[in-house]
PyMOL Python script that loads the backbone (N, CA, C, O; Angstrom):
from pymol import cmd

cmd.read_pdbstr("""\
ATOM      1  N   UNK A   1      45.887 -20.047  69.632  1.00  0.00           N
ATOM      2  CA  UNK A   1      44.514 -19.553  69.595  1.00  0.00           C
ATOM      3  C   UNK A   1      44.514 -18.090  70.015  1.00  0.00           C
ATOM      4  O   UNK A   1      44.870 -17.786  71.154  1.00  0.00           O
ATOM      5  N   UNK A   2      44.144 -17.223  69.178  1.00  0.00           N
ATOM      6  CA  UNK A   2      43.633 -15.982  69.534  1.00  0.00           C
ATOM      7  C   UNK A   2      42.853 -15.597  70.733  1.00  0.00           C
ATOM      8  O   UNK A   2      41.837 -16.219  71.045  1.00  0.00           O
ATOM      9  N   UNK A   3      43.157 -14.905  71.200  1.00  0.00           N
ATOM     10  CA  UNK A   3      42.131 -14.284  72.760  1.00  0.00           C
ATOM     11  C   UNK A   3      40.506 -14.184  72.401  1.00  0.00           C
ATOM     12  O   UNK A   3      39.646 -14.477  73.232  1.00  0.00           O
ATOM     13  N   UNK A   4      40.184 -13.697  70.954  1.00  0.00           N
ATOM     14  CA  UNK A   4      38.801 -13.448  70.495  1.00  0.00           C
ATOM     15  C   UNK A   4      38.225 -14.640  70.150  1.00  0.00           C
ATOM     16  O   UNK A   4      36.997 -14.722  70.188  1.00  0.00           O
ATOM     17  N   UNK A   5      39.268 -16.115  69.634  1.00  0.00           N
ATOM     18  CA  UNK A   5      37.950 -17.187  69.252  1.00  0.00           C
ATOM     19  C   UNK A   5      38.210 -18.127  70.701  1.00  0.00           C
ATOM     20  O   UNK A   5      39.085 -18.348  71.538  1.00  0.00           O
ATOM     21  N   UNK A   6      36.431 -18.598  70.264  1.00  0.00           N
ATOM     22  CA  UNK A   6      36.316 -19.719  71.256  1.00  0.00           C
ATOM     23  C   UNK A   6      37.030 -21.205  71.151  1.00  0.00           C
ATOM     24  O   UNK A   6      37.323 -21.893  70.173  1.00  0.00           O
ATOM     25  N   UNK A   7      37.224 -21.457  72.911  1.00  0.00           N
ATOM     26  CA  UNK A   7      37.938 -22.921  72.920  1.00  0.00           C
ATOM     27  C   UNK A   7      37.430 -23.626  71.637  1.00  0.00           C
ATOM     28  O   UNK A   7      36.424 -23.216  71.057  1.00  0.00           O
ATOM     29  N   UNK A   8      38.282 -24.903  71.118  1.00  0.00           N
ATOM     30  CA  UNK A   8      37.906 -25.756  70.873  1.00  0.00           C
ATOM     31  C   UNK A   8      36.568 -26.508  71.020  1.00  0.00           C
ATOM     32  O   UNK A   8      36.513 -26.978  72.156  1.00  0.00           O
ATOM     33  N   UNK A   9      35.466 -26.799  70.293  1.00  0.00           N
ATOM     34  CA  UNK A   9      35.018 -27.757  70.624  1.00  0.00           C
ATOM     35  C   UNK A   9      33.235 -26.653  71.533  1.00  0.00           C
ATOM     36  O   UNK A   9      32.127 -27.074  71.866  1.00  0.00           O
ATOM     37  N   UNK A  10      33.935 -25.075  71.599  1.00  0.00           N
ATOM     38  CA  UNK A  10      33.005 -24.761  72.188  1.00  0.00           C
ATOM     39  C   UNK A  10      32.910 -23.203  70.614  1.00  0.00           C
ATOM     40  O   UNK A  10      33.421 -22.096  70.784  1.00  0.00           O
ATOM     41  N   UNK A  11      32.331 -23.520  69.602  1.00  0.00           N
ATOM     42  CA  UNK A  11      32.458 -22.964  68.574  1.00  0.00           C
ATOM     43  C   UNK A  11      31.194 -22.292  68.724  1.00  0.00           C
ATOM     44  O   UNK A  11      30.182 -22.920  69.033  1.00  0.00           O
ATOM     45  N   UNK A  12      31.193 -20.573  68.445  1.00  0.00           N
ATOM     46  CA  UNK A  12      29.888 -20.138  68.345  1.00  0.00           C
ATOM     47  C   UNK A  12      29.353 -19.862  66.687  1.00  0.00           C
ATOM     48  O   UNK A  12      28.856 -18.786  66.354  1.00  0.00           O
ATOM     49  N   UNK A  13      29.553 -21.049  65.704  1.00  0.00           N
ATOM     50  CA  UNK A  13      29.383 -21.059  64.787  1.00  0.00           C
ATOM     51  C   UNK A  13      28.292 -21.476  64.174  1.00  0.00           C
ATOM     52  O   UNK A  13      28.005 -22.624  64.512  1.00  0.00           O
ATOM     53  N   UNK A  14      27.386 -20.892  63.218  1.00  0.00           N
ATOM     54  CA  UNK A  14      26.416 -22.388  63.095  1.00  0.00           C
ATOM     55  C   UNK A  14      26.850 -23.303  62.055  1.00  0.00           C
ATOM     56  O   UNK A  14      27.426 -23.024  61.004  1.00  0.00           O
ATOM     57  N   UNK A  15      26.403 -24.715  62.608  1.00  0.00           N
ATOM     58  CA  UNK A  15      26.645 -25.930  62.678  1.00  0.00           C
ATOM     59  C   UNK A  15      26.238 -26.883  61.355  1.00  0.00           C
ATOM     60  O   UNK A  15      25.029 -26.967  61.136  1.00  0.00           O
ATOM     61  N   UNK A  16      27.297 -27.729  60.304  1.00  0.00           N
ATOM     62  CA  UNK A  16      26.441 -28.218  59.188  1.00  0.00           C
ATOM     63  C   UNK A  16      26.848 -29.678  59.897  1.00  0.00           C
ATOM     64  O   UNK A  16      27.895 -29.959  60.480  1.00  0.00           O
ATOM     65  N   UNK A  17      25.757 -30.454  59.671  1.00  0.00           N
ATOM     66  CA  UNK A  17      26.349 -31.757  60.086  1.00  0.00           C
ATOM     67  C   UNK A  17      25.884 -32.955  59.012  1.00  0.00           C
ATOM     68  O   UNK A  17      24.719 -33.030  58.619  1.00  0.00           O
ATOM     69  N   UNK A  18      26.477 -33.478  58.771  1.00  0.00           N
ATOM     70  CA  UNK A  18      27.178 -34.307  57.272  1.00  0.00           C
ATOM     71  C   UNK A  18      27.433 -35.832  57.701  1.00  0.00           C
ATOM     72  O   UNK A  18      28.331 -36.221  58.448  1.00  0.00           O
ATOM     73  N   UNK A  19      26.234 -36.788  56.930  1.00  0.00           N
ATOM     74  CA  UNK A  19      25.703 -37.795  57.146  1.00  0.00           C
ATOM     75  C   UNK A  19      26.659 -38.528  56.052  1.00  0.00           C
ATOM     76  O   UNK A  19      26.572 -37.653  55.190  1.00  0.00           O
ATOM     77  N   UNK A  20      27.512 -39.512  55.468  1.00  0.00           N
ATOM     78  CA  UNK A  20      27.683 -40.158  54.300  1.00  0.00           C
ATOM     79  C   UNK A  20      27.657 -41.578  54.425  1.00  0.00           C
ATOM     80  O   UNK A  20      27.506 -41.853  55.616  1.00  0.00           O
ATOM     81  N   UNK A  21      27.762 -42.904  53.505  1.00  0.00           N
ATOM     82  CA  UNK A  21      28.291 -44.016  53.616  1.00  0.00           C
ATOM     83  C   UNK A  21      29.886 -43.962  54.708  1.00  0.00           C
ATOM     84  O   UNK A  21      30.711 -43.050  54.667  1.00  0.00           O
ATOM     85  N   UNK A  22      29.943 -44.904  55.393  1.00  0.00           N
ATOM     86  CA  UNK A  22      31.430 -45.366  55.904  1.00  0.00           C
ATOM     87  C   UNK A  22      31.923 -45.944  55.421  1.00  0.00           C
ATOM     88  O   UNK A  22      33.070 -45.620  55.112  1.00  0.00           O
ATOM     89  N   UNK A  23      31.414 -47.130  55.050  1.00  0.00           N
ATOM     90  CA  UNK A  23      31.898 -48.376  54.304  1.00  0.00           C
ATOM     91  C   UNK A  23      33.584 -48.856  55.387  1.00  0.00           C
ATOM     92  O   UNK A  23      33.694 -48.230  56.442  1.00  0.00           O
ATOM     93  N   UNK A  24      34.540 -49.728  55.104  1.00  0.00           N
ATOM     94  CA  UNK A  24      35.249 -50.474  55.464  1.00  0.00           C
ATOM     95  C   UNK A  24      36.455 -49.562  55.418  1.00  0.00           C
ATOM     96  O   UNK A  24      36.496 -48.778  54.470  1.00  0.00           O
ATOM     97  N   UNK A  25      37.394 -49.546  56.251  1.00  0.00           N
ATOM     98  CA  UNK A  25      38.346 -48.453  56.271  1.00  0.00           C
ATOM     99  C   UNK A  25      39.388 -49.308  54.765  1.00  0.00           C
ATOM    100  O   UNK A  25      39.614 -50.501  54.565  1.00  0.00           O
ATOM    101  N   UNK A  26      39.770 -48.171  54.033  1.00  0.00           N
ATOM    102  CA  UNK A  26      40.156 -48.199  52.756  1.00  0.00           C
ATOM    103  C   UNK A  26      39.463 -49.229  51.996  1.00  0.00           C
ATOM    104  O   UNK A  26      39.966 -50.247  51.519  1.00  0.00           O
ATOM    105  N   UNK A  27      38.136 -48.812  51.933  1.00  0.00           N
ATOM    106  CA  UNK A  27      37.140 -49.172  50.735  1.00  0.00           C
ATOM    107  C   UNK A  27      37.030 -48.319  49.914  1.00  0.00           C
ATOM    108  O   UNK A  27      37.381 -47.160  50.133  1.00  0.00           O
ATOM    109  N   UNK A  28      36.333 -48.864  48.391  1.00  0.00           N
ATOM    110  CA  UNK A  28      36.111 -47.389  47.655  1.00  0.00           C
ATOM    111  C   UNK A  28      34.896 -46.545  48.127  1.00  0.00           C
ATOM    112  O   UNK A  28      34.649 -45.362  47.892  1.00  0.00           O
ATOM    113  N   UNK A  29      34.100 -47.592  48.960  1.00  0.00           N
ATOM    114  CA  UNK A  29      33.069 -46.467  49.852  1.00  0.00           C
ATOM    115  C   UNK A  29      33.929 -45.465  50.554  1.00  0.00           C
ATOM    116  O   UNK A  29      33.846 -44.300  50.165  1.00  0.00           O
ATOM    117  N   UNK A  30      34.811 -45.779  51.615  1.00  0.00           N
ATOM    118  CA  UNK A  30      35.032 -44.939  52.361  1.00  0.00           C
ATOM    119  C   UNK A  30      36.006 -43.624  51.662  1.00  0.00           C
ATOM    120  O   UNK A  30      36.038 -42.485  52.128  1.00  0.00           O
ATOM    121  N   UNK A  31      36.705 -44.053  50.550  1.00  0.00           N
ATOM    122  CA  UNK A  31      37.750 -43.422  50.004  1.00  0.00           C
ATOM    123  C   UNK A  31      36.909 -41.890  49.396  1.00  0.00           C
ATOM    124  O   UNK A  31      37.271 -40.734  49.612  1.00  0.00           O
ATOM    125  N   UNK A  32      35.530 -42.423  48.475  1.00  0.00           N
ATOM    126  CA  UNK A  32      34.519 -41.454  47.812  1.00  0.00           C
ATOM    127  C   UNK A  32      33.970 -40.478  48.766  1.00  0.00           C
ATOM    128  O   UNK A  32      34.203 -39.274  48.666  1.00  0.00           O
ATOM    129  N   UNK A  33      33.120 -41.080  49.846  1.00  0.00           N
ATOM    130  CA  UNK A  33      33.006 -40.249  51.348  1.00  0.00           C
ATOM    131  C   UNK A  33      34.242 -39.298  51.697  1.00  0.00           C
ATOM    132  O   UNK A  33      33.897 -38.117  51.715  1.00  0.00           O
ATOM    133  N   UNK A  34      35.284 -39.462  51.913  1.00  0.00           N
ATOM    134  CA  UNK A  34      36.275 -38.451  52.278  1.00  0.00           C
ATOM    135  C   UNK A  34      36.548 -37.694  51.258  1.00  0.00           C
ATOM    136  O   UNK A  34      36.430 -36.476  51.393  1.00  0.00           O
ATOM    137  N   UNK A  35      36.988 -38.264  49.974  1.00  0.00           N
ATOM    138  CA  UNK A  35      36.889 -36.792  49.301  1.00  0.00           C
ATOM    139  C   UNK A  35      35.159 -36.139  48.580  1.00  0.00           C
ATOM    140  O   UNK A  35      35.023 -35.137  47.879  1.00  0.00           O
ATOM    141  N   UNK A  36      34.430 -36.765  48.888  1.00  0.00           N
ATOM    142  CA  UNK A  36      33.304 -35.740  49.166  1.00  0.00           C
ATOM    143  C   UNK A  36      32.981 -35.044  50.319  1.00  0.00           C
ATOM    144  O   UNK A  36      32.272 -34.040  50.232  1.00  0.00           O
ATOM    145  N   UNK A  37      33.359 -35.395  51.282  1.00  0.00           N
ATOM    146  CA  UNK A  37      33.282 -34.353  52.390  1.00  0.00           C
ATOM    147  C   UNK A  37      34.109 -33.646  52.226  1.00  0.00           C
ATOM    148  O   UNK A  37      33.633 -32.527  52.039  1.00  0.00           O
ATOM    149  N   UNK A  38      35.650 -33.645  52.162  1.00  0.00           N
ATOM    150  CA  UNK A  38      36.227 -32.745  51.970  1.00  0.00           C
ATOM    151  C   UNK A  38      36.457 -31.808  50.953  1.00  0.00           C
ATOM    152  O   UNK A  38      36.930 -30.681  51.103  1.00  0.00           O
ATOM    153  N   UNK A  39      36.092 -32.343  49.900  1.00  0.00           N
ATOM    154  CA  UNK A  39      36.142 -31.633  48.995  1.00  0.00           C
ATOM    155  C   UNK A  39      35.104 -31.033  47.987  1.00  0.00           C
ATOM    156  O   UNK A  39      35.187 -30.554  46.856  1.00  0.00           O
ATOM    157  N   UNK A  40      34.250 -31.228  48.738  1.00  0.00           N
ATOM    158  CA  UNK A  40      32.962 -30.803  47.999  1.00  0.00           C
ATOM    159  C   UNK A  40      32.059 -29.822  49.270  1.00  0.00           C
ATOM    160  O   UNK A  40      31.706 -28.643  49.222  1.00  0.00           O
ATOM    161  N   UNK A  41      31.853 -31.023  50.537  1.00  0.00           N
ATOM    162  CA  UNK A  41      30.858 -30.401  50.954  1.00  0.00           C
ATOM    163  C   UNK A  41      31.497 -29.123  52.338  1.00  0.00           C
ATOM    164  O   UNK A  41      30.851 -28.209  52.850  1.00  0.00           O
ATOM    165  N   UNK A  42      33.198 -29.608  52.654  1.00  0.00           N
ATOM    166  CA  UNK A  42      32.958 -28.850  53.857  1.00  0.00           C
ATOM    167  C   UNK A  42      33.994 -27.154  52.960  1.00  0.00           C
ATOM    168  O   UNK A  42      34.119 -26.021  53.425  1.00  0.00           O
ATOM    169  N   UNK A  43      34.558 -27.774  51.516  1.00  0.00           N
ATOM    170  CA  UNK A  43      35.199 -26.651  50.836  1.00  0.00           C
ATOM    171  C   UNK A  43      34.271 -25.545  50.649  1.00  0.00           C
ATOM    172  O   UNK A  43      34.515 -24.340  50.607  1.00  0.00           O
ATOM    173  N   UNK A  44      32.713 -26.413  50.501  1.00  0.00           N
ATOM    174  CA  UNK A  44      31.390 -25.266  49.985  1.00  0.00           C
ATOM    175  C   UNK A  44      30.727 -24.634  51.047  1.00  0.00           C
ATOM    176  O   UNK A  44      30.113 -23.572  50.940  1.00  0.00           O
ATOM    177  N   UNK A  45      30.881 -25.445  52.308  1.00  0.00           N
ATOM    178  CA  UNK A  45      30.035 -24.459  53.682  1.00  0.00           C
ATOM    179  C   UNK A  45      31.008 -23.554  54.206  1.00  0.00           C
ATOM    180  O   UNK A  45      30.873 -22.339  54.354  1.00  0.00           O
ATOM    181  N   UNK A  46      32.412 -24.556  54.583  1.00  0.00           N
ATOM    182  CA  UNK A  46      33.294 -23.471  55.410  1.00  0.00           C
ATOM    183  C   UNK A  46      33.674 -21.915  55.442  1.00  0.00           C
ATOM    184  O   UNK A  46      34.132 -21.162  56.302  1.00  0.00           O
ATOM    185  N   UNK A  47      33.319 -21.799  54.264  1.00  0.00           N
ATOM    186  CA  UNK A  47      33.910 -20.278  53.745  1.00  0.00           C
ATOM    187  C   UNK A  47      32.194 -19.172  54.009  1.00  0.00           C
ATOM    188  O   UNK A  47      32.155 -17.941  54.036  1.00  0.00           O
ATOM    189  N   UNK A  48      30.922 -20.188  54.173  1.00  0.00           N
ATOM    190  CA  UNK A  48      29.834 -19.241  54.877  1.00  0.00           C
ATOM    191  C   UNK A  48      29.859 -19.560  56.063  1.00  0.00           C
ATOM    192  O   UNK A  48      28.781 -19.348  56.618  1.00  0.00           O
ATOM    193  N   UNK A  49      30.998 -20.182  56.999  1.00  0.00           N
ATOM    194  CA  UNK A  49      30.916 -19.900  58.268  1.00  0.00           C
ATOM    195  C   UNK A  49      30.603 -20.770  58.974  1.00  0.00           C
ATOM    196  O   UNK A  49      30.353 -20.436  60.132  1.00  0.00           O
ATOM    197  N   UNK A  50      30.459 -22.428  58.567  1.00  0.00           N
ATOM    198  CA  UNK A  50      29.705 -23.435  59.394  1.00  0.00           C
ATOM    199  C   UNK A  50      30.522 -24.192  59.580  1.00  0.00           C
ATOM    200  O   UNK A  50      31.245 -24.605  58.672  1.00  0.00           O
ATOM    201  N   UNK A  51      30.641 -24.663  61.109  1.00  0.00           N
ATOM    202  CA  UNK A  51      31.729 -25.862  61.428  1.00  0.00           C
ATOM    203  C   UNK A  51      31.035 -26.662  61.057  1.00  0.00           C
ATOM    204  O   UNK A  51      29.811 -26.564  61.138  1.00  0.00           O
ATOM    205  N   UNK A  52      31.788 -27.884  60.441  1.00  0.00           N
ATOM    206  CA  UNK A  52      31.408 -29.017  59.589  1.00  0.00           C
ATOM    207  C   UNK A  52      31.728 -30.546  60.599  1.00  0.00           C
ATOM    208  O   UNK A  52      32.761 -31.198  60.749  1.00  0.00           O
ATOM    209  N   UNK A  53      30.269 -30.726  61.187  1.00  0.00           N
ATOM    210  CA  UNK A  53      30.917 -32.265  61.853  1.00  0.00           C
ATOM    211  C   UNK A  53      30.427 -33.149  60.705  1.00  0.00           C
ATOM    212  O   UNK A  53      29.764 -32.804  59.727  1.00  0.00           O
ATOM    213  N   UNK A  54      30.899 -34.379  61.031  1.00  0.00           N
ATOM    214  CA  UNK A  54      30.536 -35.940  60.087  1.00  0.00           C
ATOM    215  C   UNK A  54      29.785 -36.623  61.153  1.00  0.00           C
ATOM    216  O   UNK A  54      30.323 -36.668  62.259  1.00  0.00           O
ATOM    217  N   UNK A  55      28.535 -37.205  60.984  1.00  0.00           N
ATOM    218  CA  UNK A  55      28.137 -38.134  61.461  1.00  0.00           C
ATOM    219  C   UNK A  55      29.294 -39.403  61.980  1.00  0.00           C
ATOM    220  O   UNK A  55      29.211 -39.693  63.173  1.00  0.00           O
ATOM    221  N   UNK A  56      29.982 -39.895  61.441  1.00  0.00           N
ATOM    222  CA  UNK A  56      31.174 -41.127  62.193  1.00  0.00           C
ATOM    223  C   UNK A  56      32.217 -40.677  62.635  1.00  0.00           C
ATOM    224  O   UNK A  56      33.277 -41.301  62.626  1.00  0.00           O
ATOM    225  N   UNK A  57      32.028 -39.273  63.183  1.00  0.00           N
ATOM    226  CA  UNK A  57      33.301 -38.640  63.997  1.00  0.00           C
ATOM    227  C   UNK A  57      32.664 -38.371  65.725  1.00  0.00           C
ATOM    228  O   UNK A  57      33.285 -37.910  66.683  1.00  0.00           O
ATOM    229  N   UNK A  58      31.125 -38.883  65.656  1.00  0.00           N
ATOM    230  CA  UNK A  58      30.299 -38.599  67.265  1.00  0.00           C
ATOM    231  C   UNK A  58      31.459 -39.344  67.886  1.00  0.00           C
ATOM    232  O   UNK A  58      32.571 -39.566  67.407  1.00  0.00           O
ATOM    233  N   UNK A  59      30.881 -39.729  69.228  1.00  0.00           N
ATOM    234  CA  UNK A  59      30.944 -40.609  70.138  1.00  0.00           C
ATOM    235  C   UNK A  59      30.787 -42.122  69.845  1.00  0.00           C
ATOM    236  O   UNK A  59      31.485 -43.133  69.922  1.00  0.00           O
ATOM    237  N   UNK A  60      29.024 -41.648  69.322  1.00  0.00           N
ATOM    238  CA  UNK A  60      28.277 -42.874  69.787  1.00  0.00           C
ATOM    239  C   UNK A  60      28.125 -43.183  68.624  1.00  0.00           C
ATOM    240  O   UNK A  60      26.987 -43.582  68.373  1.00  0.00           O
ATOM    241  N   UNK A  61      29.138 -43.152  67.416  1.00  0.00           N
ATOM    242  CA  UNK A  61      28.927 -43.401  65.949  1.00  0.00           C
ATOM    243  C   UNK A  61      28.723 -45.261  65.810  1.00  0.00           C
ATOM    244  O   UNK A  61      29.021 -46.174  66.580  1.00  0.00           O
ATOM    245  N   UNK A  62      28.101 -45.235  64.497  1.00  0.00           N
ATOM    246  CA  UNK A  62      27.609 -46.690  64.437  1.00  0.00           C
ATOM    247  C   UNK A  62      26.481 -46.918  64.084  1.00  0.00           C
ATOM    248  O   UNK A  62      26.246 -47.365  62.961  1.00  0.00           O
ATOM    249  N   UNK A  63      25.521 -46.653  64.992  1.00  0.00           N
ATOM    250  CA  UNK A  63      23.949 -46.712  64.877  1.00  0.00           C
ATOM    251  C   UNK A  63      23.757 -45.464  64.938  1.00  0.00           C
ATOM    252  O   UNK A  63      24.541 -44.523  65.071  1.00  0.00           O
ATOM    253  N   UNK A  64      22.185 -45.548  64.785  1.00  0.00           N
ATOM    254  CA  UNK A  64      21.551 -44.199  64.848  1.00  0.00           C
ATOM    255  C   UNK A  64      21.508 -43.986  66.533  1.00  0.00           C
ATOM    256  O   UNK A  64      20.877 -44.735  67.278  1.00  0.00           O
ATOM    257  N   UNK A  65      22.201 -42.965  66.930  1.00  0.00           N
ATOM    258  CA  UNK A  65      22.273 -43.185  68.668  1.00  0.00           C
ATOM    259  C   UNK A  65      21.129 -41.520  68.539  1.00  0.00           C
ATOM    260  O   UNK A  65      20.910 -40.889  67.505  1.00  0.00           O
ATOM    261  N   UNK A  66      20.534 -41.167  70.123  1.00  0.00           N
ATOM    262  CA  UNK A  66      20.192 -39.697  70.359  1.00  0.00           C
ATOM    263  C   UNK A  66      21.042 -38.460  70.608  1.00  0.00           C
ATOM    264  O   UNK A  66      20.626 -37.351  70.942  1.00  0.00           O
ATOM    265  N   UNK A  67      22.862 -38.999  70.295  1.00  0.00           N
ATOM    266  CA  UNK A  67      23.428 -38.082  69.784  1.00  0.00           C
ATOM    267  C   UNK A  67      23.579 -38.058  68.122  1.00  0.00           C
ATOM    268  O   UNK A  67      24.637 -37.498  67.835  1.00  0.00           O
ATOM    269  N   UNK A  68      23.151 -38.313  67.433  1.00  0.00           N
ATOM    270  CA  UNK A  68      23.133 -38.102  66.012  1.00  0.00           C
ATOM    271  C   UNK A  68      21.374 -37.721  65.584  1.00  0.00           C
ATOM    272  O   UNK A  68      21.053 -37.464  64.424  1.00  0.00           O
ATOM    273  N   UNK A  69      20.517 -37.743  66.567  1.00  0.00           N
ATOM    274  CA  UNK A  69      19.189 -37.160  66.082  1.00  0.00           C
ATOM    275  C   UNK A  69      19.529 -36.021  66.693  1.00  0.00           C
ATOM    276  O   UNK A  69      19.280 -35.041  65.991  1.00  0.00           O
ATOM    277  N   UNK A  70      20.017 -35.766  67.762  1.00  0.00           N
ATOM    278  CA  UNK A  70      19.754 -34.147  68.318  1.00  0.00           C
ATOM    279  C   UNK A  70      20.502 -33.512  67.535  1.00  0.00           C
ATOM    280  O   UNK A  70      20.097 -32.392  67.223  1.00  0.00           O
ATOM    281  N   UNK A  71      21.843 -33.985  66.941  1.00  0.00           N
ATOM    282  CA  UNK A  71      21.948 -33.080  65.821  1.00  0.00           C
ATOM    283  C   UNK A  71      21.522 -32.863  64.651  1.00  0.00           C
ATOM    284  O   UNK A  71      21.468 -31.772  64.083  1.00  0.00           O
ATOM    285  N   UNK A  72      21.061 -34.355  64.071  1.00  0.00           N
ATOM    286  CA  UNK A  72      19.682 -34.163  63.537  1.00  0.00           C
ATOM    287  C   UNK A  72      18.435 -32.632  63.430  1.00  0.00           C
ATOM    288  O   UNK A  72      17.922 -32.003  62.504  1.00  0.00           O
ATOM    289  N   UNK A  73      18.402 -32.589  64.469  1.00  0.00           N
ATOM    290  CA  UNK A  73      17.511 -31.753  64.699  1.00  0.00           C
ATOM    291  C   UNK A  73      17.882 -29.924  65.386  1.00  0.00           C
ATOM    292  O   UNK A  73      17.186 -28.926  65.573  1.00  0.00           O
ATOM    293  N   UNK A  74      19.181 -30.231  65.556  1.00  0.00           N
ATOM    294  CA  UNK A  74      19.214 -28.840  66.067  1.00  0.00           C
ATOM    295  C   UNK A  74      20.631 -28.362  65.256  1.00  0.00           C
ATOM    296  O   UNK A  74      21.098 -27.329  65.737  1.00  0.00           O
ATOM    297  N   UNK A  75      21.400 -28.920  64.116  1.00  0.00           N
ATOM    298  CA  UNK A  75      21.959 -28.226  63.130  1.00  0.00           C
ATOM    299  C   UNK A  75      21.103 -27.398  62.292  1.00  0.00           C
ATOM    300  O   UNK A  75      19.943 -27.568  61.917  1.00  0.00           O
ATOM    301  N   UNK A  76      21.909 -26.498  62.093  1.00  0.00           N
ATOM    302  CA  UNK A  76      21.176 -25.252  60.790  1.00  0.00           C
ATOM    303  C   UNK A  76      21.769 -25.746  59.885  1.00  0.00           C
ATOM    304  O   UNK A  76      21.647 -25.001  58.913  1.00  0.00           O
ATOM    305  N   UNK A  77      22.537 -26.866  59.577  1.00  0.00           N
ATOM    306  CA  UNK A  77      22.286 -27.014  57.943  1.00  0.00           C
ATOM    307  C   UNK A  77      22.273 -28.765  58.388  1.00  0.00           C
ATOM    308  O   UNK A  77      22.478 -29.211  59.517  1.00  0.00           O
ATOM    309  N   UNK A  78      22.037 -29.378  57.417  1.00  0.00           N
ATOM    310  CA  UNK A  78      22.342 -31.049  57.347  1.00  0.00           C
ATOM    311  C   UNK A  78      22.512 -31.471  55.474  1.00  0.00           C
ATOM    312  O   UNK A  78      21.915 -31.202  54.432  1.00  0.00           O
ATOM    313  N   UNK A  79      23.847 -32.364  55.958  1.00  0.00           N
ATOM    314  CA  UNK A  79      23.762 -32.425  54.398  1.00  0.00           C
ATOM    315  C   UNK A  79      24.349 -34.000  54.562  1.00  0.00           C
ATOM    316  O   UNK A  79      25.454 -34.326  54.997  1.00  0.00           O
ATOM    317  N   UNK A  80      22.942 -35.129  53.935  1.00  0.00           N
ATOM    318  CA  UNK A  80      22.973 -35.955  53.807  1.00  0.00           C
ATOM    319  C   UNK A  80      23.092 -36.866  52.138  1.00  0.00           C
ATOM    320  O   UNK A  80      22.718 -36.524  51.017  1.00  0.00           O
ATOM    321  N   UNK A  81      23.673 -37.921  52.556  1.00  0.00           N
ATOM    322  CA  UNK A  81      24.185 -38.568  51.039  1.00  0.00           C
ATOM    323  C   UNK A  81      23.990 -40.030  51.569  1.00  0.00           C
ATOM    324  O   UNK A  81      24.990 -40.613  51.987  1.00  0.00           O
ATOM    325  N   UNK A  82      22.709 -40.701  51.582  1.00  0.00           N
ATOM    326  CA  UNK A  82      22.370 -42.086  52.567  1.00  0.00           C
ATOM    327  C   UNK A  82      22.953 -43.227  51.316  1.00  0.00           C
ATOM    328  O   UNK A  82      23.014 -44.419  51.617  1.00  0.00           O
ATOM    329  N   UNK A  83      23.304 -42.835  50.130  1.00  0.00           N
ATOM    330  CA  UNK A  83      23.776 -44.154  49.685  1.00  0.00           C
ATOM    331  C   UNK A  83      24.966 -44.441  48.918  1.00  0.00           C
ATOM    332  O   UNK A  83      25.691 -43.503  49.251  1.00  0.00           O
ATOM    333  N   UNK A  84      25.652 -45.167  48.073  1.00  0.00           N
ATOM    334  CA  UNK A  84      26.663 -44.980  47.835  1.00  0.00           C
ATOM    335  C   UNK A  84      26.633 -45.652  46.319  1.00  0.00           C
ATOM    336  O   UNK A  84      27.007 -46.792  46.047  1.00  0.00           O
ATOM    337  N   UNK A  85      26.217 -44.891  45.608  1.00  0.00           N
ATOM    338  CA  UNK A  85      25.582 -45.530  44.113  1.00  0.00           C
ATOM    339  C   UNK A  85      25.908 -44.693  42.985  1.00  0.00           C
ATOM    340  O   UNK A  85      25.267 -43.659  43.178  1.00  0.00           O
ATOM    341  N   UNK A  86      26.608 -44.574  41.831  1.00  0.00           N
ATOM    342  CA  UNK A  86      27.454 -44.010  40.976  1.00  0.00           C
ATOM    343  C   UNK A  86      26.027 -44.089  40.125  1.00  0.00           C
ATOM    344  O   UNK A  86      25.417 -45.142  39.941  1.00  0.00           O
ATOM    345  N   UNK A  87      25.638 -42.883  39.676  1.00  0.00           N
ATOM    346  CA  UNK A  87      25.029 -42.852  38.301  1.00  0.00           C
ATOM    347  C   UNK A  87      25.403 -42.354  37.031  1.00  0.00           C
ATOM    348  O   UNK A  87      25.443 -41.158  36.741  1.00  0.00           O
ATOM    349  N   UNK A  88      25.692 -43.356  36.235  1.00  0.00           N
ATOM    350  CA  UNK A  88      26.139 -42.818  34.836  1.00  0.00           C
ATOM    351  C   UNK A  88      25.353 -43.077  33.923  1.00  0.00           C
ATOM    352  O   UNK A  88      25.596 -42.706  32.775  1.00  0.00           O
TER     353      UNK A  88
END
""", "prot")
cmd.dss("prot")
cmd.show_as("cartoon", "prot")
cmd.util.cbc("prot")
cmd.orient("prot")
């Protein structure tokens, strides 16, 4: 780590925070979720500067806990995808 950026975890970046399906670890839910986060949504913010959390990387992931509304509410970006439904 460079002398100029901040610790870990204490980022003075603003913040996108990224809601998707979980689905079952190696489901095709969960498989679609990872490469849409990675490859869509945090390839398209990172480069304007926003650390990218996931909603099922909190703590208190699972339910809707009051650590996932306060970020809810105090990210500058939110980028939600509440279902997991292919339209063709």
């Amino acid at each position: 780590m460079a002398a100029d950026e901040p610790p870990e975890g204490d980022s003075t970046k603003p913040e996108c925070f990224v809601i998707l399906p979980i689905g079952a670890t190696n489901s095709d839910v969960r498989k679609r979720s990872n490469q849409i986060f990675r490859h869509v949504i945090t390839a398209a913010v990172q480069p304007l500067g926003y650390e990218v959390t996931r909603g099922d990387t909190l703590e208190q992931s699972g339910q809707i806990s009051l650590q996932m509304v306060e970020k809810l509410l105090n990210a500058e970006l939110v980028v939600a995808r509440l279902v997991d439904r292919i339209y063709k």
